[in-house]
FINUKOL-611089 format. One record per residue (C-alpha): x, y, z. Coordinates in steps of 0.02 Angstrom, whole numbers, plus 50000, padded with zeros to 5 digits. Each point is the difference from the previous one (the first is absolute). Example, Ala and Ser with C-alpha at 12.3 -4.5 7.8 and 13.67 -1.06 7.14 Angstrom:
FINUKOL-611089
506154977550390/500695017249967/
END
This chain:
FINUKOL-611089
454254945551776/498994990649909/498525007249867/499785019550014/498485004850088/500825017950014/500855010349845/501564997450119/499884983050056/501544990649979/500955014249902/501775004750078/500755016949946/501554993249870/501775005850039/500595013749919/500595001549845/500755012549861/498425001649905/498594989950001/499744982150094/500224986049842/501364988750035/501334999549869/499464991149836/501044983049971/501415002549904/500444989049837/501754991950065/499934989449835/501465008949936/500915002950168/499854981450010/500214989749836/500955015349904/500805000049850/501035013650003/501035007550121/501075014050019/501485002550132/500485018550024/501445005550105/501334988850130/500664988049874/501745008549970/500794989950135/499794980850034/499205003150185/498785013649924/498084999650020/499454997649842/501664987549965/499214988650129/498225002249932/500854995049825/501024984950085/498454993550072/499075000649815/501194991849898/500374986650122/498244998650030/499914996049828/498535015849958/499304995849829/499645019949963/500815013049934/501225011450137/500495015649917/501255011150112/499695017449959/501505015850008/499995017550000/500744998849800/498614986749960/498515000950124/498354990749995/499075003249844/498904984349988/498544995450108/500684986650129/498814989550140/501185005350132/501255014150047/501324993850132/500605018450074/501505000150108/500805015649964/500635012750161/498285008950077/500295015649917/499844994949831/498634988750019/498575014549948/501135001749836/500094980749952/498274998250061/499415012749895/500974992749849/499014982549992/498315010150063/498834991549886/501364987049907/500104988050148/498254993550070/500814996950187/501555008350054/500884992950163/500785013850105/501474991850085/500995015750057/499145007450141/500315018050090/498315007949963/498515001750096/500424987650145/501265012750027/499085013749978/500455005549837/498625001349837/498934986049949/500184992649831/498834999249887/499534997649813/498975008249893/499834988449818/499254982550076/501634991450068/499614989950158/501205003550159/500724985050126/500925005650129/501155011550018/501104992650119/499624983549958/501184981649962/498784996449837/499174984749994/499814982949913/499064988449906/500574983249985/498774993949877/500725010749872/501655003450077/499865017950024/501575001150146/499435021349991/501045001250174/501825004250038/499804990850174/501304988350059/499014988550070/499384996049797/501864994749969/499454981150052/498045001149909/500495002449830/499434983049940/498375007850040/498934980950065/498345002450011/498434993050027/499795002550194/498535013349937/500735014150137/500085018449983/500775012250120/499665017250011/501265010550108/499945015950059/501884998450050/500984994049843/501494994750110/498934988550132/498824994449836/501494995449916/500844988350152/498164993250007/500214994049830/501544991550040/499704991350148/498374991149931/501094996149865/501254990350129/498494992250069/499444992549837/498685011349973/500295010449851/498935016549966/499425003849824/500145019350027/500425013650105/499875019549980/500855009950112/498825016650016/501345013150078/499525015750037/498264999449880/499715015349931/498734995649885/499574980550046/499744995650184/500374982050045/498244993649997/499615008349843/501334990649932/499434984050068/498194999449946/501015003849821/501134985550041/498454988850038/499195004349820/501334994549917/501244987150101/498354992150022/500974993150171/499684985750123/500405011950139/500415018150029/501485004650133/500095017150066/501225008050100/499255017450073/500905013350071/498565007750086/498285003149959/499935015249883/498384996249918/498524989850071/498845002049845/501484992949883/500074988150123/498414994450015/499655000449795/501524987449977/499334989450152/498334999349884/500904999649846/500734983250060/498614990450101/499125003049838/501004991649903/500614986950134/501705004750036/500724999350177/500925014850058/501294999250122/500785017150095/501285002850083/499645020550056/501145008250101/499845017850093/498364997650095/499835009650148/498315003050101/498975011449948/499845019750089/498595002950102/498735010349916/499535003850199/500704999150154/499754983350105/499054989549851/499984981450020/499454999649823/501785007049938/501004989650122/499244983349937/499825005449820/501895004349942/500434997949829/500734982750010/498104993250078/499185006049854/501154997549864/500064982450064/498074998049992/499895007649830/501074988149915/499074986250102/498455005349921/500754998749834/500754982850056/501725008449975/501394994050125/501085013650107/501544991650036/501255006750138/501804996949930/500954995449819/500134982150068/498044998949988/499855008849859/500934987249921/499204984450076/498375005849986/500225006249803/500604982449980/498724991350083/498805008949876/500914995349845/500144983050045/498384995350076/499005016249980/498505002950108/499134988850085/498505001950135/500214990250183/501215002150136/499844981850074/501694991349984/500524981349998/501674997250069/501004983649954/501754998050084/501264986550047/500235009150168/498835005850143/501275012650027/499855007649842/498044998549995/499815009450165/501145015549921/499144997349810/498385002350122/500625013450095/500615010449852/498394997649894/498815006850158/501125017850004/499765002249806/497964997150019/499744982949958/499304983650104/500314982150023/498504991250005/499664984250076/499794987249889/498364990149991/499874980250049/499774993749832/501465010549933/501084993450130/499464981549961/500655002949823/501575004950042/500324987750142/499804986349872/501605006849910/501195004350139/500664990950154/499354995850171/501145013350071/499375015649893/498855011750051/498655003749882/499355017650080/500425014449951/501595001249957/500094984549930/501634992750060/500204985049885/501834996550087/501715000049968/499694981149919/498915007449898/500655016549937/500924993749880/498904987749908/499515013049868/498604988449927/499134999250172/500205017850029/499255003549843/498554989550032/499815011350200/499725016849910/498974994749852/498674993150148/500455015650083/499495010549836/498464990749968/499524996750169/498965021249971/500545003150206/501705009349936/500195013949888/501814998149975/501354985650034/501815005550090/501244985249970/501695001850113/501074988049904/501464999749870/500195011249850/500074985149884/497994996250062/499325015049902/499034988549872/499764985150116/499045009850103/499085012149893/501055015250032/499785007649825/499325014749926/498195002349941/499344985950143/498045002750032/500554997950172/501515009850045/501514988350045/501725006350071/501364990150063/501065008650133/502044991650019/500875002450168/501785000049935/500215009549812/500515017249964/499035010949896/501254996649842/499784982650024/498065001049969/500375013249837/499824984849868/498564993350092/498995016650005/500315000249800/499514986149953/498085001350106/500294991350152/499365010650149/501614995650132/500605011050122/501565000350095/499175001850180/498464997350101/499665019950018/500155002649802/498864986449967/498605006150119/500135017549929/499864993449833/498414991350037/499335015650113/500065009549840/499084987049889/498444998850113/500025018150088/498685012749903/499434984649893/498285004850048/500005017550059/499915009349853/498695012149982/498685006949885/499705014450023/500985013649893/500515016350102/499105015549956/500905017650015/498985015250025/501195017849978/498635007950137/498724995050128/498105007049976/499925007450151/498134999350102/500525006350147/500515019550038/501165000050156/500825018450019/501154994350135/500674984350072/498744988750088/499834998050178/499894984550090/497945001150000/500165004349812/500914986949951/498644987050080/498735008949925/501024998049813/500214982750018/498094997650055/499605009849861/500794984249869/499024986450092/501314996850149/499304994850144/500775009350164/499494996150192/498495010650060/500855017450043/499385018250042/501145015750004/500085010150182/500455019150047/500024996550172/500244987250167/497935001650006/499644997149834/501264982950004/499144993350155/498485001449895/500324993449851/500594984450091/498664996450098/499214998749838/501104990249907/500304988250150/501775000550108/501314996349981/500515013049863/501405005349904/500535019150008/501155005649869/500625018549975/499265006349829/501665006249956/500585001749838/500294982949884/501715002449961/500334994750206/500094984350055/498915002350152/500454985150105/501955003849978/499415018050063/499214995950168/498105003849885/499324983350038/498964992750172/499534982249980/498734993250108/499185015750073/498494996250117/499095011050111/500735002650135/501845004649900/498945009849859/500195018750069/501694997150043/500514991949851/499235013949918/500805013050080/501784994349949/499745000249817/499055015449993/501345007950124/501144996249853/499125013149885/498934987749910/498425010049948/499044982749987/499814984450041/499524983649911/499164989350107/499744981349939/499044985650047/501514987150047/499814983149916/500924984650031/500514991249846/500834983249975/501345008049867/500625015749983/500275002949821/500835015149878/499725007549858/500785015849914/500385007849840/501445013649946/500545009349873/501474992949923/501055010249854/500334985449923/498204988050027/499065013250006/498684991850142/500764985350107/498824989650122/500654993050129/498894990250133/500224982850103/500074998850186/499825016350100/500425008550186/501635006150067/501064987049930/499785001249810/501875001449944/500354986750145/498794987749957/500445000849807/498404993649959/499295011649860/499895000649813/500575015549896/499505001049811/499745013649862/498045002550008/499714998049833/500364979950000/498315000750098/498884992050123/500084983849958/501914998450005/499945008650169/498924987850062/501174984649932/501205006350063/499375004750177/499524982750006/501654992749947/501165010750102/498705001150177/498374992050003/500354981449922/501284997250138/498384992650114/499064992649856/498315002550024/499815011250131/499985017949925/499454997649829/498905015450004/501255011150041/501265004549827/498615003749907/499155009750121/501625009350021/500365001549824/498275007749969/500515012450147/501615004449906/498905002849833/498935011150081/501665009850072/500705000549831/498265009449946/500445012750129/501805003249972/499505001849817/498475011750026/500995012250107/501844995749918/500524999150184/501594994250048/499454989350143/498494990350043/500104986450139/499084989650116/500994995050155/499184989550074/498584991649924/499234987950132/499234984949931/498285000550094/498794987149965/500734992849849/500105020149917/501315010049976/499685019350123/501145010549978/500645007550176/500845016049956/500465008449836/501195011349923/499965011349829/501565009849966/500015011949850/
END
């Protein structure tokens, strides 16, 4: 997972794909976005009509361009930016055809065709499909309402400046998005509503939307993951040019099995990975439509900052226990403050306060907004907090440094407004949230990812270079033997054919021993009864006996080690990823335990090993600093494998960590 010392090092096996492997070039949305010309064909002869709506929405929108509304007696014959279709399904391939070529985009609003199973639309003379099946989209910068939503009935003043896009995959939940920021103060600049995308996928249209928006922050809403090299090329797209992404994806589910009994599935479903990969692209996976909100706002109005270590300053111990409380669940600390620190703010506050952290500077206090101005600026330059969290009133915001564009993030969290009450407040810059959760979210999102984002650009490779020439599926002893062969190193073993030949071979590897049926890799051998820990002499011919009574041709017998961890590491074959590793703590209880890290393999060794250390091995600082990147290197070597032989399994389970080295205990490669 690092530099190639193989022709297949690092390579995973893309998804597939009609054709070949390039991801979709970036469309021009120019004209989809700032057009001047548009055309509105079909549902305007009634008031409550489609493209009436769409029409209501321009004019009151004030659209500067021209809107031309096409008929069967006078149809489109000059070239328009946009073609606004909302005519019954059946004679969509007719009207499409019509503006083929006149119209650079046409939006599909009818729907009825392939998501039904009927035929897929297409044209033939250059014109650019969105949708079908989608609500349009907009553009407030140059109030382009292109939608016939209802929820755009209340946006049509089209405010600005919030620097937000939001790409939907579900034009009806992308749309209520749009409106409930906009109740919360935070208007978006765009939105595109992708529908049913049978030309433009969502992230296609995205990386277009980040070429020319230019935007402060990208919002997605995902309804399932239909293409992880898209994906991945807008997650590039946008680290390179320093825009946070925020995604809400729905319709994860774990990922099959590509064999029976594999720890490496069970820990690596779709969610684990997809999770990692936008980590490594310091993107930010959100779980519901309230985060995606907070956190899109927390980008746009303080963008992204590095640190997790949080100042507190309240009125209310109370409230500082909960503000502390709250901030620890979304990832972020409280540190102590130093002596020095403390001895600045004493000098300002009362006998009474309490000048740890929190700082409670007391209900006497609260209210002086000079004096609590003076608290967080010695908080903010005191370089032991990363970012200040006020609990105080909404009229504060300034006093206390709760405005946008702060070099050190400041948000001020009220205990008794609604969400409409903070609407003006939001608008005009001042980072104030109606409650102590919203407020710690907003800040989780600021400093989460800050500093995670990789380097290292994926590579996709259509198919492996295979080295190895297995005619049938590997055995047990076969497997070891594969995983040798890539520079793993295994316990001391030697196969047996017989009760004789394992009393031998342990005398000379030294008892106790490990027997283990050589059966084949695709069973788990310990679930199976294969497996005799801590074999000795005396037990060796009997312990023998039983597995080879259970038609087992051979035996493996291994030297048995005692390690201080048991570890894991696997790869599989993932339609999707292509190769996924997935390693961390090992044994019986790996899905229990919850302590291992799944991530496409081509983000590489080095963010395997950050994130081994972040998610297992930092929790005893100090202590096992040896072992990520020893693991990681394990999992590179696995990768090699899996790529050589285009297997669909290759795991390690355990791997003992025996005098500060990774040995890999037993081994499994599933074609």
């Amino acid at each position: 997972m690092s530099a190639p010392a193989h022709p297949g090092d690092l390579t995973v096996n893309a998804p597939a794909h009609p054709g070949d492997l390039t991801v979709n070039a970036v469309p021009d949305l120019t004209r989809l976005l700032h057009p001047e010309s548009v055309a509105i064909l079909g549902g305007t002869s009634k008031p409550t009509g489609l493209g009436s709506r769409t029409l209501g929405h321009l004019q009151a929108a004030g659209y500067p361009g021209a809107v031309v509304v096409p008929t069967r007696d006078a149809p489109l014959e000059d070239e328009v930016d946009v073609a606004l279709i909302a005519v019954p399904a059946a004679a969509v391939p007719e009207v499409l055809d019509s503006v083929d070529g006149l119209a650079k985009f046409a939006v599909i609003f009818s729907s009825g065709f392939e998501e039904v199973g009927g035929d897929a639309l297409r044209t033939s003379r250059g014109t650019v499909l969105i949708g079908p099946n989608t609500v349009g989209l907009y553009y407030a910068p140059s109030r382009a309402t292109l939608t016939f939503a209802q929820a755009f009935d209340s946006l049509v003043d089209c405010r600005q400046g919030s620097g937000a896009f939001l790409v939907s995959q579900s034009g009806a939940f992308g749309a209520r998005m749009v409106s409930a920021a906009a109740r919360f103060g935070f208007h978006l600049d765009g939105f595109i509503g992708t529908g049913n995308e049978a030309q433009l996928d969502a992230c296609t249209l995205a990386r277009g939307t980040l070429a020319v928006a230019q935007p402060k922050v990208l919002m997605l809403y995902l309804e399932g993951l239909r293409d992880a090299v898209a994906l991945e090329a807008l997650l590039a797209d946008a680290r390179d040019a320093g825009v946070p992404v925020v995604c809400l994806l729905g319709g994860l589910s774990a990922a099959g099995a590509s064999a029976a009994a594999s720890h490496t599935a069970a820990v690596s479903a779709d969610t684990a990975v997809v999770d990692e990969l936008f980590r490594a692209y310091g993107a930010l996976l959100v779980g519901s439509d309230r985060d995606l909100i907070l956190s899109s706002l927390a980008y746009s109005l303080l963008g992204v900052k590095p640190g997790r270590r949080v100042g507190i300053v309240t009125g209310s111990g109370g409230a500082g226990v909960v503000a502390s409380d709250f901030l620890s669940r979304v990832g972020l600390t409280v540190p102590p403050l130093s002596a020095p620190t403390r001895e600045t703010l004493a000098a300002m506050l009362p006998a009474i306060a309490s000048t740890s952290n929190p700082v409670d500077v007391t209900a006497q206090t609260i209210g002086d907004d000079v004096v609590l101005g003076h608290v967080c600026d010695a908080l903010r330059g005191s370089g032991e907090v990363d970012a200040v969290l006020v609990v105080g009133r909404e009229d504060q915001a300034r006093s206390v440094g709760a405005v946008a564009g702060t070099h050190i993030p400041t948000v001020l969290a009220t205990l008794d407004r609604e969400t409409v009450n903070v609407r003006p407040l939001i608008e005009a810059g001042e980072v104030v949230l109606p409650d102590l959760d919203s407020a710690c979210r907003v800040l989780a999102a600021v400093t989460r990812n800050a500093a995670e984002a990789n380097s290292v650009l994926p590579r996709w490779e259509q198919a492996p270079h295979p080295w190895h020439h297995l005619s049938a599926d590997p055995t047990a002893a076969d497997s070891l033997v594969l995983v040798e062969d890539v520079g793993v190193e295994t316990a001391d073993w030697q196969l047996a054919h017989s009760a004789d030949q394992v009393e031998d071979i342990g005398e000379a590897l030294g008892w106790p021993v490990v027997l283990k049926a050589d059966s084949a890799a695709e069973v788990h051998k310990a679930r199976a009864g294969g497996v005799k820990l801590d074999v000795d002499r005396a037990r060796a011919t009997i312990a023998a006996g039983e597995l080879f009574g259970a038609e087992t041709e051979a035996v493996i017998v291994a030297k048995q080690l005692r390690s201080s961890l048991e570890l894991f590491v696997g790869v599989r074959r993932d339609p999707q990823w292509g190769l996924v590793v997935s390693a961390g703590l090992g044994g019986a209880n790996i899905e229990l335990l919850d302590r291992t890290v799944a991530l496409p393999a081509f983000l590489g060794e080095e963010q395997l090993t950050r994130r081994l250390e972040d998610v297992i091995f930092s929790r005893v600082p100090g202590r096992y600093t040896d072992v990520a990147p020893a693991l990681a290197q394990v999992a590179t070597r696995l990768v090699r494998l899996a790529t050589s032989t285009g297997a669909a399994l290759v795991e390690c389970n355990p791997v003992g960590w025996v005098d500060g080295r990774p040995v890999a205990l037993d081994a499994r490669v599933v074609l």
